[in-house]
C-alpha positions, 0 to 999 in steps of 0.5 A, a space after each residue: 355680587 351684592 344685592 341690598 333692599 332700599 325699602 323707601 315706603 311700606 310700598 315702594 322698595 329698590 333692588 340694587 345689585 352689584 356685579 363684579 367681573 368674577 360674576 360674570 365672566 366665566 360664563 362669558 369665556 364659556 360661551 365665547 368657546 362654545 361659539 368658536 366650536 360652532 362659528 362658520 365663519 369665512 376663512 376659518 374652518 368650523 370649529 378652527 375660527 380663533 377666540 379673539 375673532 369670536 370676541 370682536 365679533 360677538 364679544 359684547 353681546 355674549 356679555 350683555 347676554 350674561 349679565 342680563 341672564 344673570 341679573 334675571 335669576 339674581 332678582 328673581 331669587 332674591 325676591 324668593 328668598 326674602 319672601 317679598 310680597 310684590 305687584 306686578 314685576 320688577 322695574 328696572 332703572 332704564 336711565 342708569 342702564 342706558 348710561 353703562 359702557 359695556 366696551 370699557 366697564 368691568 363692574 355694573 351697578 343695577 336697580 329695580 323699582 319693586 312695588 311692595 304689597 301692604 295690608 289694608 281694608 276698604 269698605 265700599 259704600 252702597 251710597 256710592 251711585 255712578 251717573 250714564 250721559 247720553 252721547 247723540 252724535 250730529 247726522 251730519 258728523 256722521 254723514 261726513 265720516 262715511 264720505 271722507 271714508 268712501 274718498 279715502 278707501 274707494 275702489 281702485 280702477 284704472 279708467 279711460 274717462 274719470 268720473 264726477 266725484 272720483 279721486 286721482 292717484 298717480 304719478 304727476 310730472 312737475 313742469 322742467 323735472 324729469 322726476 315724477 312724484 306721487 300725487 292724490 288729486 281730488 277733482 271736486 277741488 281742481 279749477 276746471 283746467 285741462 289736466 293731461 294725464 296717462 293711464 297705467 301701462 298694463 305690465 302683468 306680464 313677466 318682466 323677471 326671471 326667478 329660479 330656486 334651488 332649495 335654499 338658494 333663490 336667484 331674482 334677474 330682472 330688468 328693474 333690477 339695477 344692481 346686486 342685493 343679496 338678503 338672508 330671510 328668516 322666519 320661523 325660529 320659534 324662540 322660546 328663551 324666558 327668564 323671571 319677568 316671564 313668569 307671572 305669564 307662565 300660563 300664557 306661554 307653557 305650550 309653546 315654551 316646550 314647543 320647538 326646544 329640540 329640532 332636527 337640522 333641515 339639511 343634516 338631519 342632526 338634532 338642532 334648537 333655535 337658537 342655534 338655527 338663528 345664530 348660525 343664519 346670521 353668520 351665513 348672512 355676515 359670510 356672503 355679505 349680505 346687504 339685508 336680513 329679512 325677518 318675517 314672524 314668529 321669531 319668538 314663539 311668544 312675547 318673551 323679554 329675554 328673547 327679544 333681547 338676546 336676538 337685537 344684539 346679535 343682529 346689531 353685531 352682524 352690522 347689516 341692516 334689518 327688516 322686522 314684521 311680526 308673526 302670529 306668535 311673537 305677541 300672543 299668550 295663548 289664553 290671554 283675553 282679547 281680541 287678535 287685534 287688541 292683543 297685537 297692539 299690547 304686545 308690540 307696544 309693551 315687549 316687540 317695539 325696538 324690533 322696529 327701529 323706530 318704524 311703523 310695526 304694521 307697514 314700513 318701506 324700506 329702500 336698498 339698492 334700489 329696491 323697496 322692501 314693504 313690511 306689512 303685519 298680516 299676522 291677523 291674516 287680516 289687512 287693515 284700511 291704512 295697510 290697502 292705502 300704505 300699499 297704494 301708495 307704494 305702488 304707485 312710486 313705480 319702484 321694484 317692491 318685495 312684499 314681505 308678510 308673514 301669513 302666505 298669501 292665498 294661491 289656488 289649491 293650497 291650504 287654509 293656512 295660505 290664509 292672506 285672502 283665502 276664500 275659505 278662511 273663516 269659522 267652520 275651516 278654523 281647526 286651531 282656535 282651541 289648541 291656541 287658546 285664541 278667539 275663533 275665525 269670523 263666521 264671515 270670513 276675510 274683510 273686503 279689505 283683505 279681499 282686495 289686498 290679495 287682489 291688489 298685491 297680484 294686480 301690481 305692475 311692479 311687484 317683484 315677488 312676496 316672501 313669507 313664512 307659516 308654513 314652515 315648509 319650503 314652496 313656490 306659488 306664482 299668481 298672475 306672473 307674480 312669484 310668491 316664496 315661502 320658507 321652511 322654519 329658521 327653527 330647524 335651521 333653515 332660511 333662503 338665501 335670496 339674491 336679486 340680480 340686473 338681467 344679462 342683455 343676452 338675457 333680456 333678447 332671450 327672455 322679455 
């Protein structure tokens, strides 16, 4: 290994590091053999699973592992040993990075941008004066934003007659298609024609069949047209961390000690999560699954090192993924801010590519014919879009599954099924000092949130809900609408959930 100081100005210095093939791979070889004893892997016997087939499987991602894990220490001792004044954390070189072809190079070259700490003086004038404008903001500005709020967010209903002002939602049927699309109709702006419209056939009533056993959950329905098998994590608890997460130690200390130990939710054998999470993909990778579903608190909290030891290991499955986040994968305990501020710094800054590009608080995802919804409660709390976003998915008339974090609220369950819990608010809010975090509000749930829980339970074409929080396996079903939360990933546990077309014998017996 080869580490030089290009130091450009009095503040602004260049790590450039050098790795070798002998840095890094006895690690790799060693890491390689340890998978190989562990791997359940279809048709090889545990501990039996042959180390070429470990490497094309998890070869290249043990690699970037290592040379990350290595890369992290190097820079971070570095800094230390030459006793190196910095701000903030070390840069690194994405452009150079993202050029490196980690299947064919044996050698690779980094670079870290550091900012360098020179001494000065300032004096601050007492001549120096700031200058307050007034903003007055028009009445009728303000008058407009309150009715283009009201048309947007109004209450849903479902009426025989429509009223003067009121909006139309729904399926509309163009003249020679056979395919309805999804409409928003305002009747103020409609020329005065007939309008042939239909109300909403009333399907609260059980369409589906859903029995679990322990782990294993079976969905037969008649919406359901074909197989979908999902592998669904929540709860892992990563606490992986290396030199960037050091200037947030204070932050992160509680729950970096948190889950290092675990005892395995089947065997009673002491585990860790590391190994609950890899040993969940491979079931996913054994029963060829078509999605792995992650719903929060995969990391315990926003840990660079984390993130990037878990995108690898999903990439290698080859099987598609869903991420929302949890309460934990963005908050440092103790940081300043409100929930909300805090969730939008930390996913923009360390959560992003978990979101392959989608939207982290609400995302649609189609497979097989059936749309799974992400929707971020990690707050416990749902935002306006989140009501409309959700709206809107009903009204597709496709099967949906809601997958969120925090459980939705179910009579006779706890403060923690906190989605639209009634008695969710200050004075039931046991956590907020431990956590280090800002109270419940005295006034409880939003409105918004209110009617999130009564939507989700009112619609037509919810399959069900899978969560996670709780870290403890249960079954609620509200209005005929099943809701299943899994036990924590941290010990190892996960649900394997397959959705399944209902038998015509099924069909005559059952609907």
């Amino acid at each position: 290994m080869d580490i030089t100081l290009d130091k450009k100005s009095t503040t602004d210095g260049l790590i450039k590091i050098k790795l070798s093939q002998s840095d890094y791979q006895p690690k790799v070889e060693e890491k390689i053999k340890d998978y190989a004893r562990k791997a359940n892997i279809k048709g090889f016997r545990q501990g039996k699973v042959p180390h070429g087939v470990i490497k094309k499987m998890f070869g290249k991602s043990i690699l970037v592992e290592e040379v990350n894990h290595l890369l992290s220490h190097s820079v971070s001792d570095y800094i230390k040993s030459n006793k190196l004044k910095i701000l903030g954390e070390p840069l690194p070189n994405q452009e150079k990075a993202n050029q490196i072809d980690w299947d064919t190079q044996n050698e690779f070259e980094f670079e870290f941008q550091i900012g360098l700490v020179d001494d000065f003086n300032y004096e601050l004038s007492s001549k120096v004066k700031l200058k307050s404008y007034p903003i007055e903001v028009d009445k009728k500005v303000i008058d407009d934003t309150v009715a283009d709020l009201q048309k947007r967010f109004g209450e849903v209903a479902h009426p025989e007659v429509s009223e003067e002002g009121d909006n139309l939602h729904g399926q509309v049927l163009v003249e020679g298609s056979e395919t309805p699309v999804s409409a928003h109709l305002e009747l103020p702006k409609l020329n005065k024609k007939v309008v042939k419209t239909s109300k909403k056939k009333d399907r609260n009533s059980v369409r589906s069949c859903i029995t679990v056993d322990r782990e294993k959950v079976f969905f037969y329905s008649e919406d359901i047209k074909e197989a979908v098998k999902v592998v669904h994590i929540a709860d892992t608890h990563l606490f992986r961390d290396d030199a960037r997460g050091m200037p947030y130690q204070e932050y992160s200390s509680r729950m970096a000690k948190a889950y290092n130990q675990t005892t395995h939710f089947k065997t009673g054998e002491i585990t860790n999560p590391e190994e609950g999470f890899e040993q969940s993909l491979a079931l996913a990778i054994e029963e060829n699954a078509d999605l792995i579903t992650l719903v929060g608190d995969i990391f315990s909290f926003p840990s660079e090192a984390a993130i990037e030891w878990v995108l690898p290991r999903l990439e290698a499955t080859g099987i598609p993924y869903i991420y929302t986040a949890g309460n934990h994968d963005w908050h440092y305990e103790g940081m300043e801010g409100t929930l909300k501020s805090l969730r939008d710094t930390w996913i923009g800054k360390r959560l992003l590519p978990m979101y392959q590009g989608n939207n982290p608080l609400m995302a649609a995802y189609d497979i097989k014919g059936i749309r799974f919804l992400a929707i971020d409660n990690s707050t416990y709390e749902i935002n306006e879009d989140q009501l409309a976003f959700f709206a809107e998915q009903v009204d597709s008339g496709l099967p949906l599954v809601l997958l969120v974090h925090i459980p939705m609220y179910a009579p006779g369950k706890g403060i923690y099924f906190g989605c639209g819990n009634p008695n969710w608010g200050a004075a039931t809010d046991r956590n907020f000092s431990i956590e280090r975090r800002p109270r419940w509000p005295e006034s409880g749930h939003s409105q918004t949130t209110i009617d999130f829980h009564k939507q989700v339970f009112s619609a037509s074409n919810l399959l069900g809900i899978f969560s996670g929080h709780i870290h403890q396996n249960s079954v609620e079903i509200v209005k005929g609408k099943p809701q299943i939360v899994s036990d924590d990933n941290a010990s190892g546990a996960y649900l394997d959930i397959s959705f399944l077309p209902m038998d015509e014998q099924d069909k005559e017996l059952i609907l």
